[in-house]
C-alpha positions in Angstrom: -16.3 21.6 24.7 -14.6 19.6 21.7 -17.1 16.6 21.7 -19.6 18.0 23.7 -21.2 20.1 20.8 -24.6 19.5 20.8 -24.5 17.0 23.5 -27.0 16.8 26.2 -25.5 14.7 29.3 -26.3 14.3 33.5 -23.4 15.9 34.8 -22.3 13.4 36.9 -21.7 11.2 34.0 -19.4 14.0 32.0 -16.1 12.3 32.4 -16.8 9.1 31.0 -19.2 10.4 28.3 -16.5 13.0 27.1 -13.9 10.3 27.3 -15.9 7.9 24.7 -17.0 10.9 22.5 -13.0 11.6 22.1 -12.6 8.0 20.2 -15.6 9.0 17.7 -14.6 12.6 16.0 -17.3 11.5 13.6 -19.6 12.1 16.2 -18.3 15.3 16.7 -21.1 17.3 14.9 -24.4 15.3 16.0 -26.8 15.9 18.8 -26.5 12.7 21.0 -28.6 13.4 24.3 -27.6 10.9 27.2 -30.9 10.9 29.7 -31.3 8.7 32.7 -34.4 6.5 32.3 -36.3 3.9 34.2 -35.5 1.3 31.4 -35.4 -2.2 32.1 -32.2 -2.1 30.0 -29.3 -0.6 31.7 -28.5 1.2 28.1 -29.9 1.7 24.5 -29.2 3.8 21.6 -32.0 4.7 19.1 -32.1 8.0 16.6 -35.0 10.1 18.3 -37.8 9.2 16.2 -38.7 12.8 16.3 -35.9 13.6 13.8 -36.5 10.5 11.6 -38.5 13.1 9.0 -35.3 15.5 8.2 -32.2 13.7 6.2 -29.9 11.6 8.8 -27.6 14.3 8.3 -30.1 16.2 10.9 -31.0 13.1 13.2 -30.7 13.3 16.7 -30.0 10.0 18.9 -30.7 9.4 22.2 -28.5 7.2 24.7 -30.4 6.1 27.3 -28.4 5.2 30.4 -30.8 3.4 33.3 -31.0 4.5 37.4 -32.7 0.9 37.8 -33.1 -2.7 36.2 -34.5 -5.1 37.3 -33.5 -6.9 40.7 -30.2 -9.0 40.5 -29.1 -6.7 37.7 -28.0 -3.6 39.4 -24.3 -4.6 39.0 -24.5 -3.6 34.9 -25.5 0.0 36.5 -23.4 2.9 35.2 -23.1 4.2 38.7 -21.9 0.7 40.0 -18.9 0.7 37.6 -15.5 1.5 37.6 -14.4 4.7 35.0 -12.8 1.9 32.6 -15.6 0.1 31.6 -18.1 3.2 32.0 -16.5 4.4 29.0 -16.3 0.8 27.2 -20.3 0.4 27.3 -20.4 3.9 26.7 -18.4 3.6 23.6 -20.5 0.5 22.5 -23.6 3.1 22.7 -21.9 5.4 20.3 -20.9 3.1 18.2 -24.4 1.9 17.7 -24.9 5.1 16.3 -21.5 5.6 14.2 -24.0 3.0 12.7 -27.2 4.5 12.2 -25.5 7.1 10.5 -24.8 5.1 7.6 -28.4 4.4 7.0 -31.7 5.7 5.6 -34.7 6.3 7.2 -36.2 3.0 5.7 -33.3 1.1 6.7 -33.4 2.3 10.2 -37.3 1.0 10.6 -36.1 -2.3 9.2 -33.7 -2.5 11.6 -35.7 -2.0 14.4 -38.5 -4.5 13.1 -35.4 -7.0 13.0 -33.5 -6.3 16.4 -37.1 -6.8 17.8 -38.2 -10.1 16.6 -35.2 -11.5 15.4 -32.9 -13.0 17.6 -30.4 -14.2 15.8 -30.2 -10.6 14.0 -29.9 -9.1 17.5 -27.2 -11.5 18.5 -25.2 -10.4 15.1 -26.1 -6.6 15.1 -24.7 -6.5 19.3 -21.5 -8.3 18.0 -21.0 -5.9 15.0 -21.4 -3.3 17.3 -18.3 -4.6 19.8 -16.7 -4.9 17.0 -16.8 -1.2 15.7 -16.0 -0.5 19.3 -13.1 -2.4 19.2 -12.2 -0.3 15.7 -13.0 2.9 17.2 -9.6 2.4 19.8 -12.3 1.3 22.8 -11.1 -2.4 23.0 -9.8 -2.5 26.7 -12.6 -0.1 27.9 -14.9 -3.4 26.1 -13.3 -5.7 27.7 -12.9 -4.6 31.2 -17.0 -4.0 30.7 -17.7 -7.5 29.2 -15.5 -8.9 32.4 -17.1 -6.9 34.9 -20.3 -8.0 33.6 -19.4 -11.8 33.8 -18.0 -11.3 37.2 -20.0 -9.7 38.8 -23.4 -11.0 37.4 -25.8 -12.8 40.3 -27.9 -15.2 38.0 -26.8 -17.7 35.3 -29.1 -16.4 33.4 -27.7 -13.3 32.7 -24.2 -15.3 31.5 -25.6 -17.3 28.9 -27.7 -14.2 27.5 -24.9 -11.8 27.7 -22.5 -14.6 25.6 -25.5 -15.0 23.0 -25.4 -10.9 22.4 -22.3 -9.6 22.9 -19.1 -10.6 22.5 -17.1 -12.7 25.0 -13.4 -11.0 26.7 -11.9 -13.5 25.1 -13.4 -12.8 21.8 -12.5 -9.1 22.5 -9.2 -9.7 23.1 -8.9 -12.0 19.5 -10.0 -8.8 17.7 -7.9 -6.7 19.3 -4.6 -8.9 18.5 -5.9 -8.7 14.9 -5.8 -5.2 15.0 -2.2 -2.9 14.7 -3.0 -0.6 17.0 -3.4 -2.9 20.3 0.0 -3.6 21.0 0.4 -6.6 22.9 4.3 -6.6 23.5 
C-alpha cells in the first residue's frame, strides 16, 4: 500500500485512513498505529511513549480513534460520520503528528505537561493543528467535520468548548480563502 507502510489500522476504517495518509507523503515512512479505544475522547494523537528512547526519526505514534464517549457525545463518533469529515478529523490527527515530528524528545514532554495544564496552550496548539490541516490540502474535509460537530452536538456545552479548541467553519473557510490552492470561483 503507498501510505499504508508501517501502518496499523481496524479495517473498517481503511478508506478514510488511506484517504488522509495520501495528503501527508511526509508521513509516508512512519509507523502510525490507529487502535480503537474506550477513551473518553473520540480521538488523540501521541508518539508511543515506548519509542520516546530511539531518535524521532524511529518514533512511533499512535492514533487513537474511540467506540464510546461519554453519553450525549456519540454524534463526534467515527462510525456516526459521513466519509468527508471522517477523513477531516482524521487528517487533524495526522497533522498532530506532522508536528511531533519536528521536535525532540524534551520538547515533546513539555508539550504534554503544557496541553495538560494549560488551557490556553491547548486552545492555541488545537488551532495550530487545523491550521496545518488546512495546509496539508484537508480544508473542506475540516470543515464539513467542525459543521457536523456544531450541528449535530446535543449539549451547549459541547459548542462553547469545541469554539475554545478548535477552530470555528467560518474560521476554516478564512484560511482557506487565504490559501491558493482552495479555489473559490
Amino acid at each position: 500500500m503507498l501510505y499504508g507502510k508501517h501502518k496499523t489500522f481496524p479495517k473498517q476504517y481503511e478508506t478514510p485512513i488511506l484517504i488522509a495518509l495520501s495528503y501527508y507523503p511526509e508521513l509516508k515512512e512512519d509507523h502510525i498505529d490507529f487502535v480503537l479505544t474506550n477513551s473518553s475522547s473520540p480521538f488523540y494523537s501521541i508518539p508511543n511513549i515506548k519509542s520516546l528512547h530511539k531518535g524521532n526519526k524511529h518514533w512511533k505514534y499512535v492514533i487513537g480513534i474511540s467506540k464510546k464517549v461519554i453519553p450525549g457525545y456519540d454524534h463526534a463518533l467515527l462510525e456516526n460520520l459521513h466519509l468527508n469529515a471522517q477523513v477531516g478529523v482524521l487528517g487533524h490527527e495526522l497533522a498532530h503528528i506532522l508536528h511531533y515530528k519536528s521536535l525532540k524528545r524534551e520538547e515533546i514532554i513539555a508539550l504534554g505537561i503544557k496541553y495538560l495544564f494549560s488551557l490556553e496552550f491547548r486552545a492555541q496548539f488545537e488551532k495550530n493543528t487545523d491550521r496545518r490541516t488546512i495546509t496539508q490540502g484537508l480544508g473542506w474535509q475540516l470543515y464539513d467535520w467542525a459543521k457536523t460537530l456544531r450541528k449535530e452536538g446535543r449539549l451547549y456545552h459541547s459548542h462553547l468548548y469545541i469554539n475554545k479548541f478548535y477552530l470555528t467553519p467560518g474560521r476554516i473557510k478564512g484560511y482557506m480563502w487565504q490559501n491558493p490552492q482552495y479555489d473559490f470561483d
